[in-house]
MARTILO-671133 format. One record per atom (N, C-alpha, C): residue in one letter; x, y, z. Coordinates in steps of 0.02 Angstrom, whole numbers, plus 32768, in hexadecimal, padded with zeros to 4 digits. Example, Ala and Ser with C-alpha at 12.3 -4.5 7.8 and 13.67 -1.06 7.14 Angstrom:
A82947EE48186A82677F1F8186A82947F5B8186S82827F908162S82AC7FCB8165S82858002818A
END
This chain:
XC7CD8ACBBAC6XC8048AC0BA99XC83B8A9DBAC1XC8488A60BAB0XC8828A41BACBXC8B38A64BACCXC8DF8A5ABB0BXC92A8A7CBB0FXC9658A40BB28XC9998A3ABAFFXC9CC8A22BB24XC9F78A3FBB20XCA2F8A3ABB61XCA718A5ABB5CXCAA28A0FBB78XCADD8A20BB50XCB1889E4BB5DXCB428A1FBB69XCB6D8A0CBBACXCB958A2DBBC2XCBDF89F7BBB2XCC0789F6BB87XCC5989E7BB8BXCC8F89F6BBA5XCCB089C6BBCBXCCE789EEBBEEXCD2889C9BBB3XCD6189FABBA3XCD8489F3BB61XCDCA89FABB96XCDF989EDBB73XCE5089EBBB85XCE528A41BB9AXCE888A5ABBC6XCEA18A91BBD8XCE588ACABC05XCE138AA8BC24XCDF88AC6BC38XCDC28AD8BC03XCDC08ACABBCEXCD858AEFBB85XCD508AC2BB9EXCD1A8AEFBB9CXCCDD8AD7BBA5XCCB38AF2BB5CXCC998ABDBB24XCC698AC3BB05XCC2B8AB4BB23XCBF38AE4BAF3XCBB88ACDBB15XCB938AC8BADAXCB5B8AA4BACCXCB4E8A97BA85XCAED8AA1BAB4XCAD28AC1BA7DXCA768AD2BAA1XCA708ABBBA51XCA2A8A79BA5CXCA108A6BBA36XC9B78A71BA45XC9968A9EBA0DXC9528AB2BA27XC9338A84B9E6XC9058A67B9F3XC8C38A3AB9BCXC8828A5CB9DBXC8568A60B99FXC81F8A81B99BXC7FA8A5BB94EXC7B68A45B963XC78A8A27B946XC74F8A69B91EXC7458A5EB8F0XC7078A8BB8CDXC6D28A5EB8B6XC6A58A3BB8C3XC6768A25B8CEXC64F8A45B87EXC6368A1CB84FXC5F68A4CB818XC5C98A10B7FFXC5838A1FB7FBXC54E89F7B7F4XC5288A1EB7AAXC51989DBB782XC4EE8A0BB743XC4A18A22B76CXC4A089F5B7A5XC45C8A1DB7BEXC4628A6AB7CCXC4AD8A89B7DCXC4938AD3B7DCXC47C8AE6B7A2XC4B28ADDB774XC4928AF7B720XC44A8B0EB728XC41C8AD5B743XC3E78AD0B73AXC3B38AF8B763XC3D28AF3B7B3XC3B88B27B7DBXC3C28B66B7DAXC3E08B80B7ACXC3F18BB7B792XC3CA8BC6B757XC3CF8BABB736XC38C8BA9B6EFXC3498BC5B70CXC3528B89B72CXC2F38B95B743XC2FC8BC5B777XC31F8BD8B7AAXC3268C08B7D1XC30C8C5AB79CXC3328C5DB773XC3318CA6B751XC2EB8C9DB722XC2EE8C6DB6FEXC28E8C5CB6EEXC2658C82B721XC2598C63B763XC23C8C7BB78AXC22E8CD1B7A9XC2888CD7B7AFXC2948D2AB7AAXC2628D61B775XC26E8D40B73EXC24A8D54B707XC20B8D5FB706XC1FD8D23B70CXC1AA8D22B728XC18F8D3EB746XC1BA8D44B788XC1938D66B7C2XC18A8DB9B7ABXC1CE8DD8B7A8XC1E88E21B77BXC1B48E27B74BXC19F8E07B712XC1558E21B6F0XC10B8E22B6F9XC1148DF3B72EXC0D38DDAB74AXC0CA8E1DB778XC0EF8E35B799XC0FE8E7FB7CAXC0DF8EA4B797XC1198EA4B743XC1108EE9B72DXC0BF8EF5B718XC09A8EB7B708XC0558EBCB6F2XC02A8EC4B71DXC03F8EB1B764XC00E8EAEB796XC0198EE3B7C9XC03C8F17B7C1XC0678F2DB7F7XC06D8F24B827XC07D8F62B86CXC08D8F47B8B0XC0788F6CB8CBXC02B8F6DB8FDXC01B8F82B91AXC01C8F69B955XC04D8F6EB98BXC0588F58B9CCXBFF78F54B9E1XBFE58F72B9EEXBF8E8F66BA0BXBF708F40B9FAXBF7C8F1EB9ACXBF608ED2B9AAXBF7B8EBAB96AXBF9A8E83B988XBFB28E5FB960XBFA18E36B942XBF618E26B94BXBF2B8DEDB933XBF168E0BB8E1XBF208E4EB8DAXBEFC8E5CB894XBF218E8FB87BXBF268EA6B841XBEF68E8EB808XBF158E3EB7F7XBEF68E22B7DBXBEF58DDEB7B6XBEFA8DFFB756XBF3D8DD7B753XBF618DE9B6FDXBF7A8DB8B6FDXBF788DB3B6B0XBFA08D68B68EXBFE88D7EB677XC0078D61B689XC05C8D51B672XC06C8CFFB647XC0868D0BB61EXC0928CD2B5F4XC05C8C90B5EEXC01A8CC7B613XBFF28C83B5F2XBFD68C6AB63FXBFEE8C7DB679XBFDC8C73B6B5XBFD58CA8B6D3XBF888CA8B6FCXBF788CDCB73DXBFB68D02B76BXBFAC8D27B767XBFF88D53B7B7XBFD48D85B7C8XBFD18D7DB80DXBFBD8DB5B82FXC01A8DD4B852XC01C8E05B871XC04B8E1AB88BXC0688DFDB8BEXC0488DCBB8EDXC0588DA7B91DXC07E8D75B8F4XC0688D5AB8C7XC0738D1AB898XC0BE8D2CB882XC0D18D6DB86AXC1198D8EB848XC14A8D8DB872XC1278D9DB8ADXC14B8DA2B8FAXC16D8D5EB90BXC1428D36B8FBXC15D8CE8B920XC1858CDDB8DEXC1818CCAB88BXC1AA8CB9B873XC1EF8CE5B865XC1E08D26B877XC2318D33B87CXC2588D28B8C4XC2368D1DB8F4XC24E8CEDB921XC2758C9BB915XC23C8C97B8EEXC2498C47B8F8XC28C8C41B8C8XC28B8C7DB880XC2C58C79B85CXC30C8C82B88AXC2F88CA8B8B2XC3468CC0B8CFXC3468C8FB8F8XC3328C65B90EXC3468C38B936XC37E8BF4B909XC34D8BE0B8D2XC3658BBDB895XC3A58BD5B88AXC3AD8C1DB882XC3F68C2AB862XC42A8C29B88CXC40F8C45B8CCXC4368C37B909XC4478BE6B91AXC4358BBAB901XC42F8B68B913XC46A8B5AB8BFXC4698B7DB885XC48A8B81B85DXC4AF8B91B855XC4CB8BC8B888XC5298BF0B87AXC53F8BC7B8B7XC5218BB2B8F5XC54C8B97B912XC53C8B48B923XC57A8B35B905XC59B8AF5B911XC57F8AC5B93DXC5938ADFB973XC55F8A99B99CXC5218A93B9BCXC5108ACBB9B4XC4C28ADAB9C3XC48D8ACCB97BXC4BA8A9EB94DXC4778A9FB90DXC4518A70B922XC4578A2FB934XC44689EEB941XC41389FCB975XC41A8A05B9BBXC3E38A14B9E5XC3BE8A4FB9DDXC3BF8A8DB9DAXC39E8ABFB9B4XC36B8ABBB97CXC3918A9CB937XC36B8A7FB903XC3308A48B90BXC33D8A18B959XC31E89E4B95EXC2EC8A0DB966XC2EE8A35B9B3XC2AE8A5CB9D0XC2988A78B994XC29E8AB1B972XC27B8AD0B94AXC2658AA3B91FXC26E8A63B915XC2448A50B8D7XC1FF8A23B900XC2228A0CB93DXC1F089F7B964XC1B28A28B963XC1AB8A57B985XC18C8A94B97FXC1628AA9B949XC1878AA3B8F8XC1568AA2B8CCXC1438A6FB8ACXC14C8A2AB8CEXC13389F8B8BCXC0E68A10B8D6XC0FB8A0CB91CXC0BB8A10B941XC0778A52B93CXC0B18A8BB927XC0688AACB91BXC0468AA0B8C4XC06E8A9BB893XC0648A74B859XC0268A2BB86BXC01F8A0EB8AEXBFEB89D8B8AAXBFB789EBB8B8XBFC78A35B904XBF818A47B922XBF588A6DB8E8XBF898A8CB8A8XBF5F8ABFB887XBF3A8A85B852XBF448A4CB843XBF368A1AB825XBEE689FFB835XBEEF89F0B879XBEC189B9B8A6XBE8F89EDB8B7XBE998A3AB8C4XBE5C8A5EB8B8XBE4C8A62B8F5XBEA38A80B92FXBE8B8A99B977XBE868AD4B995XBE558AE0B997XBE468B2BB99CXBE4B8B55B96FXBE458B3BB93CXBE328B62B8F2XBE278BB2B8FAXBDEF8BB2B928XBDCF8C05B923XBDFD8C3BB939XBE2C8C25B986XBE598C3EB9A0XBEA08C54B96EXBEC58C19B94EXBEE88C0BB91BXBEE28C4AB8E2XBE9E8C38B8CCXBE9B8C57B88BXBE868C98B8AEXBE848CC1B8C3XBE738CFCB909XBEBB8D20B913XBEED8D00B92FXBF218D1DB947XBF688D0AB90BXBF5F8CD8B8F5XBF9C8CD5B8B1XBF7B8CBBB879XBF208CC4B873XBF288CD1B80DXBF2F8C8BB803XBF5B8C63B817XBF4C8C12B7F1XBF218BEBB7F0XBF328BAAB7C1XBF118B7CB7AFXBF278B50B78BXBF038B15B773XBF0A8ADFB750XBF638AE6B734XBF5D8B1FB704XBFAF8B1DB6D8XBFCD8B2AB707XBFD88B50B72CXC0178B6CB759XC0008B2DB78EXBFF88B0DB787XC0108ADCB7C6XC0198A9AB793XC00F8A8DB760XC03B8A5BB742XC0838A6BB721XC0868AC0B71CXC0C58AEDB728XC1048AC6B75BXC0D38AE2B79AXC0F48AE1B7DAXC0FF8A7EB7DDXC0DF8A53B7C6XC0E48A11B7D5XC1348A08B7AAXC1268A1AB77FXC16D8A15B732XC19C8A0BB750XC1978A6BB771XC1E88A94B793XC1F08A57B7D8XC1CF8A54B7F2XC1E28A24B83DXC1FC89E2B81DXC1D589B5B808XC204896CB7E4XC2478980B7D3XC24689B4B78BXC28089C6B774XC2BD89DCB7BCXC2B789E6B7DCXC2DC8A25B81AXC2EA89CFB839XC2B889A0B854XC2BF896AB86FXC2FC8939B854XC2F0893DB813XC3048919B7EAXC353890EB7EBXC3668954B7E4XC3AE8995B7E7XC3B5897FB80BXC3AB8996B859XC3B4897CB892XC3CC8940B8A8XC3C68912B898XC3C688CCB8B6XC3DF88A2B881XC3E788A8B836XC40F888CB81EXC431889CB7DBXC44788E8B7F2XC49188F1B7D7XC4C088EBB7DDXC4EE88D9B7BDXC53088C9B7CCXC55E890CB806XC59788E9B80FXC5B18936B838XC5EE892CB819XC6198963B817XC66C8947B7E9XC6928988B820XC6BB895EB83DXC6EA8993B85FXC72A899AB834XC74789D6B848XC77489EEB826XC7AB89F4B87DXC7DB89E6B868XC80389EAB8AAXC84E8A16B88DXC86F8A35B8B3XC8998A5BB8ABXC8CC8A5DB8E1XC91D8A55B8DAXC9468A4AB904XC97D8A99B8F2XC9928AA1B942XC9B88ACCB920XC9E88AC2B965XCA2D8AC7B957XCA718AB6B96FXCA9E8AF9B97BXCAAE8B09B9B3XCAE28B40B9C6XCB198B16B9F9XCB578B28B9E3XCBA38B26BA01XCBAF8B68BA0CXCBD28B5FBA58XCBF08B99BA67XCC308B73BA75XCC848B8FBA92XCCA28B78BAC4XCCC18BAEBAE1XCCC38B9EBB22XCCD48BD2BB48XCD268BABBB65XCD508BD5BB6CXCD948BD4BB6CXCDA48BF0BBACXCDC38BC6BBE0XCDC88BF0BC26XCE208BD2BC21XCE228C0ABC52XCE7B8BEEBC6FXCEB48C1CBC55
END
């Protein structure tokens, strides 16, 4: 936060001093968005848990459908991760842009491997997916990319002015 101070020297010894502080607020519609999909994800992960529960000893199974896509418990685990990261890249200000980039990078990329059919057996083994949930995961990464790199930014700036004078003599 910028600071200036002007110190005045005035007739009979009066010294005013005038502190002027400016401060920038920075807001992008890409949080809107990393926030959206952030709590999507929350969601996801939170029912995908409640159907699959949580058995710390293996997280690979049971295999249950949530909205139409496989979740194992490992799988609930990573998207309420990946949500709080999103929302965390969404409440604050200047961490949306690089944050948002990575995470969409990320589900660009596993959105292609679940596509191209790498390591399928492993994949569908330890998080339950396939075909839909990785043209899912392709969507959310473009979209997150998208946000990222070309939303606008609109700062909001704010000035604020204090006088004192101090009177000697």
């Amino acid at each position: 936060m910028p600071f200036r101070r002007v110190v005045e020297e005035v007739p009979r010894d009066d010294v005013v001093v005038t502190d002027t502080t400016a401060s920038a607020h920075p807001w992008s519609p890409a949080q809107i968005v990393a926030v959206v999909i952030g709590v999507a994800f929350v969601l996801l992960g939170i029912a995908g848990l409640a159907r699959t529960g949580l058995a710390l000893d293996d997280l690979s199974g049971p295999h249950d459908e949530v909205l139409g896509f496989l979740h194992t418990p490992l799988l609930g685990l990573i998207e309420i991760g990946f949500g709080v990261l999103l929302i965390l890249a969404g409440v604050v200000a200047g961490a949306a842009r690089g944050l948002m980039a990575f995470l969409g990078i990320v589900a660009t990329i596993f959105g292609i491997l679940l596509l191209v059919n790498v390591a399928p057996n492993r994949l569908h083994h330890w998080l339950g997916v396939g075909d839909p949930y990785g043209w899912m995961s392709l969507i959310v990464g473009v979209v997150l990319l998208v946000a990222a790199f070309f939303s606008p930014e609109y700062v909001r700036a704010s000035r604020r002015q204090t006088q004192r004078q101090h009177i000697t003599g």
